[in-house]
N, C-alpha and C positions, 0 to 999 in steps of 0.2 A: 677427596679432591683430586683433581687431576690438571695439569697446567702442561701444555703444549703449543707446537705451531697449527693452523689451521692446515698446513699442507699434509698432515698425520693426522687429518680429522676421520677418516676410514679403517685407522686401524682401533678406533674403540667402538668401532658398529656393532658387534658383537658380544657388547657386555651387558648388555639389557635391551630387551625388545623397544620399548617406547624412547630410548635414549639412542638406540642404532636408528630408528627412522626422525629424530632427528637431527641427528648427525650426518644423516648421508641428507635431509632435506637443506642443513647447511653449506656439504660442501656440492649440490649441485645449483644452489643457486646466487644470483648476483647480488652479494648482500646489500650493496653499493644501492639498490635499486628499490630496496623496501622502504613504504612509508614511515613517516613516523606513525607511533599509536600501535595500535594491536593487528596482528595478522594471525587468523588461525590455521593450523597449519595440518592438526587430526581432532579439531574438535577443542571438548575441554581438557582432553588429555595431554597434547601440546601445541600452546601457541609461542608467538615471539613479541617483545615488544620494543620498538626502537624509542629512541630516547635523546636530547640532547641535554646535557648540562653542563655547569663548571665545577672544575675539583676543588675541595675544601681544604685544611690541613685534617686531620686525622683527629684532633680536639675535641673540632666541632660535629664529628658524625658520631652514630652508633653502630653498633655491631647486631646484625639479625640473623637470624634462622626460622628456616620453614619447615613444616611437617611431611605436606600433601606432595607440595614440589621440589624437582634437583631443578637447579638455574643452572644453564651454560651461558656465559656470559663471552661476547666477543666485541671487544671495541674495533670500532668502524674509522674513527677520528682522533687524534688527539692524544691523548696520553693520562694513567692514572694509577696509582697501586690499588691493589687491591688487597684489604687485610683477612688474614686468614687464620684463625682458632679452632681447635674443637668445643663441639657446645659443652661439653664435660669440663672444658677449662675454664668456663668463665661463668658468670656468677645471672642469674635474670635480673630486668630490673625492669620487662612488661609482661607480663604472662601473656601465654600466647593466647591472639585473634584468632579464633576459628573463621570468621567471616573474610580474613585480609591473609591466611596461610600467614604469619610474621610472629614471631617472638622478640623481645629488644633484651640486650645481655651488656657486662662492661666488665672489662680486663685485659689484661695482656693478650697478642696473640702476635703473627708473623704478618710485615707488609713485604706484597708480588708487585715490582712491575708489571702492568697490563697495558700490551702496545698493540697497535693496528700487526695483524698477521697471525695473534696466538688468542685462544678459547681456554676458560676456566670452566670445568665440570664442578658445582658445590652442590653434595648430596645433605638431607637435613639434620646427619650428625656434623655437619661444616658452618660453622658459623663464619659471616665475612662480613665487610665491612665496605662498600664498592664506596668508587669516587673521593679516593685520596688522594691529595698533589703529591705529584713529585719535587717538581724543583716547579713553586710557584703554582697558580691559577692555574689550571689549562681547559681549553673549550670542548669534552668529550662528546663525540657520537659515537652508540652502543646500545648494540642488540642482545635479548637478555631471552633466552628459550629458555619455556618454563614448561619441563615434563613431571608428567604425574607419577609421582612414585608410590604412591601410597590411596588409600579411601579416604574422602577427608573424614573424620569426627565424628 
């Protein structure tokens, strides 16, 4: 995992080929300005998708990990933690969708404030849990680039 400001998003260009081209396709373009839904961005290898929601308490969500994809996750609006475990630490409780990349898991793990300005890199040893309140409800907008790390299955 990796948790930073978006204005240091250049200096992880270089830790993986399909994770460097999307990181520099984030920080040269106006996030502000992509639709909601999917945008491809190389294919199936990485697209983004924006998203609105509201944050829950942390109760009522699950915790997932992917196989195929790392998620870099950057909210655009709003405000949310985002929880963070290794999949090693927590227990399954769906076996993983080869068809949806997703596995569902339950236990302990760390909650990140996630604010407009900073990017979470979760690779599929990172299990996370997005869209936790902070303090109360709040209205996120957030874009979620999904690079391929892997073949799927």
């Amino acid at each position: 995992m990796i948790i930073d400001t978006v204005s240091n998003i250049a200096l992880y260009a270089t830790l993986h080929s399909k994770l460097g081209r999307a990181l520099e396709y984030l920080a040269k373009t106006d996030l502000g300005t992509l639709p909601a839904g999917r945008t491809d961005i190389d294919g199936a290898d990485i697209y983004c998708i924006v998203s609105e929601y509201d944050t829950r308490p942390a109760g009522e969500l699950k915790w997932e990990a992917h196989r195929v994809y790392t998620d870099i996750q950057v909210v655009l609006s709003g405000a949310e933690a985002i929880g963070y475990a290794p999949v090693s630490a927590l227990n399954v409780t769906a076996e993983y969708d080869v068809g949806r990349d997703v596995m569902f898991l339950e236990g302990q793990g760390t909650l990140m404030p996630a604010l407009p300005g900073r990017f979470v890199v979760l690779t599929p040893h990172d299990a996370h849990m997005p869209g936790v309140s902070l303090d109360g409800s709040s209205r996120v907008k957030k874009l979620v680039v999904k690079v391929r790390y892997a073949e799927p299955l």
